[in-house]
VEXDREN-2710 file (C-alpha; in Angstrom, 1 decimal):
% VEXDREN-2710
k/r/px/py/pz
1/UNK/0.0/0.0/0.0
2/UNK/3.3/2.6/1.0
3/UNK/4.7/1.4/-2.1
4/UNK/1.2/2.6/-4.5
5/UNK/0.8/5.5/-2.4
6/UNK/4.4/6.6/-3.1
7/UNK/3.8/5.6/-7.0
8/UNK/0.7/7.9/-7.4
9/UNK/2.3/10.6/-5.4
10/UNK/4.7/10.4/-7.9
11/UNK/2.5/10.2/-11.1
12/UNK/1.0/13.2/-9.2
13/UNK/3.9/15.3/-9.2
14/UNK/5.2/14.8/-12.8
15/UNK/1.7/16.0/-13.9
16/UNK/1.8/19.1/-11.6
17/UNK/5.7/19.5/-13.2
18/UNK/4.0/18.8/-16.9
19/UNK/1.7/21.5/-16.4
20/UNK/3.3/24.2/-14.9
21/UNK/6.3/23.5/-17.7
22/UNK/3.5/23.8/-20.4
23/UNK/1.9/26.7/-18.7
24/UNK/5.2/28.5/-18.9
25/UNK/5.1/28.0/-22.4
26/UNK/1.9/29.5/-22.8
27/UNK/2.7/32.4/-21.0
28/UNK/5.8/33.0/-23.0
29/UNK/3.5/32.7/-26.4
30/UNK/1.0/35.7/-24.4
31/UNK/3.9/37.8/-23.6
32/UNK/5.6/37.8/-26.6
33/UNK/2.5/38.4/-28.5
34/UNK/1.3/40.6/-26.8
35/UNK/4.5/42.5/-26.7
36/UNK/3.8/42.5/-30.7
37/UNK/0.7/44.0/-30.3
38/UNK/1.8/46.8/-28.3
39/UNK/4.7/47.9/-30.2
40/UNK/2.0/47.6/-33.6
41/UNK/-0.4/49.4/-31.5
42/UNK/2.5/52.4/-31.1
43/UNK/3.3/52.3/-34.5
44/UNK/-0.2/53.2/-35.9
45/UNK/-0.4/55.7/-32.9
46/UNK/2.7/57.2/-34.2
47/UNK/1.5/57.2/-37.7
48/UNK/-1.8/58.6/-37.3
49/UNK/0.0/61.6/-35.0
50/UNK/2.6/62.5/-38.1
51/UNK/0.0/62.3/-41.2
52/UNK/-1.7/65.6/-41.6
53/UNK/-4.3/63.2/-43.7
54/UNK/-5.5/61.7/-40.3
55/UNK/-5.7/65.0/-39.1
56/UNK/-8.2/67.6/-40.0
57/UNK/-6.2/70.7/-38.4
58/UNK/-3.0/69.2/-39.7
59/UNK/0.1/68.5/-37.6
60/UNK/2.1/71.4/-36.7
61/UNK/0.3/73.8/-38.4
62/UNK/1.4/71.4/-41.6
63/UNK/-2.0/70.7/-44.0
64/UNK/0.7/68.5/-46.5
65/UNK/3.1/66.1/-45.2
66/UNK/5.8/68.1/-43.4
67/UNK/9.2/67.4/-45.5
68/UNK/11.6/69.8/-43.5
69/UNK/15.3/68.0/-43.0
70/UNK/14.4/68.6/-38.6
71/UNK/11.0/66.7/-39.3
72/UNK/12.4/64.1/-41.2
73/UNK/15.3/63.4/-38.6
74/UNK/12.9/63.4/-35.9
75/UNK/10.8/60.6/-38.1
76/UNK/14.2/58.7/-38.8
77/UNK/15.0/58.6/-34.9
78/UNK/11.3/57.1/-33.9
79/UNK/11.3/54.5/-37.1
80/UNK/14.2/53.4/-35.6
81/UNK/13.5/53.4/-32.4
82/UNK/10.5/51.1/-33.3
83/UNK/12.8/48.7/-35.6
84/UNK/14.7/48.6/-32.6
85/UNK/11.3/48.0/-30.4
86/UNK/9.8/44.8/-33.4
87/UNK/13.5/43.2/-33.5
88/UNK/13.5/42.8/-29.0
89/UNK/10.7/40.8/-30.0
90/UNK/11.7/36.8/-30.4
91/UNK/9.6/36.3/-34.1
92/UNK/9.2/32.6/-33.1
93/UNK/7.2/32.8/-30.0
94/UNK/4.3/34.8/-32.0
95/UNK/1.0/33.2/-33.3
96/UNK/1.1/32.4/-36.6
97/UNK/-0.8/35.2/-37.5
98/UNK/1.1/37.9/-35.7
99/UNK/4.3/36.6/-37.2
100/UNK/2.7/37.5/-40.4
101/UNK/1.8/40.9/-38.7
102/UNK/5.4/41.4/-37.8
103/UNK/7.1/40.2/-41.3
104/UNK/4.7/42.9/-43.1
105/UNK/5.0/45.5/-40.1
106/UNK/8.6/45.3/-40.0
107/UNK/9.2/45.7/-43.7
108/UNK/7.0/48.9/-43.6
109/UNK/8.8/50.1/-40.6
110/UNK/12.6/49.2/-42.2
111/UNK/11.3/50.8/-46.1
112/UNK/11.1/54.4/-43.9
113/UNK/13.7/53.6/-42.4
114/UNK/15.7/52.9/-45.7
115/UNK/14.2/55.6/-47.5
116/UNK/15.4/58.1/-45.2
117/UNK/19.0/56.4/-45.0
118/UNK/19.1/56.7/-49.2
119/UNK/17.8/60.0/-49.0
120/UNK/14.4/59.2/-51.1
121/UNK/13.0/62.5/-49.7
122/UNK/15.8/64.6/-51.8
123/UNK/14.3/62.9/-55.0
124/UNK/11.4/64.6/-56.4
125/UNK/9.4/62.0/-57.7
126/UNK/9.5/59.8/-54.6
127/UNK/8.8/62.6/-51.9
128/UNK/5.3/63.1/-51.0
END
């Protein structure tokens, strides 16, 4: 009877060790998506506060997209700052969808990023 006892107390223990293992697992796949979804979340913000299209009153007293060399730098800085922000995340823990999310976000995200770096604003058929 000691000797069963023992053996389910055991079985008992390496399911309350399988579960908690799995939950960690779970949680990891919650925090990183939902890291994702934050940093997406801030990067639409971010967007809709820069395009005077979004905005009826314009931004900065800009109706047209505001193409001065300090505005651009300051838009350089936060793109990069939220390349910086999509690449913390680990790609592999998201859901399937949010890793498409993130492929397609972060492309967007690196194309300013690029543009800015190959000067596409000096080019008059490519600025806005």
């Amino acid at each position: 009877m000691n000797l069963s006892l023992s053996k389910k107390m055991r079985l008992s223990l390496l399911s309350v060790t399988l579960m908690c293992s799995l939950s960690a697992c779970q949680l990891t796949t919650i925090n990183a998506d939902q890291q994702f979804t934050q940093t997406a979340e801030n990067i639409v913000q971010h967007r809709q506060n820069v395009s005077p299209y979004s905005n009826p009153e314009g931004v900065d007293g800009y109706l047209l997209p505001n193409l001065s060399a300090d505005f651009l730098a300051q838009q350089y800085q936060k793109n990069t700052q939220l390349l910086a922000d999509l690449d913390a995340i680990d790609m592999s823990k998201l859901s399937d969808e949010n890793q498409i999310n993130y492929s397609i976000i972060r492309a967007q995200v690196q194309n300013s990023v690029d543009e800015y770096v190959f000067n596409a604003h000096y080019m008059p058929l490519t600025s806005e």
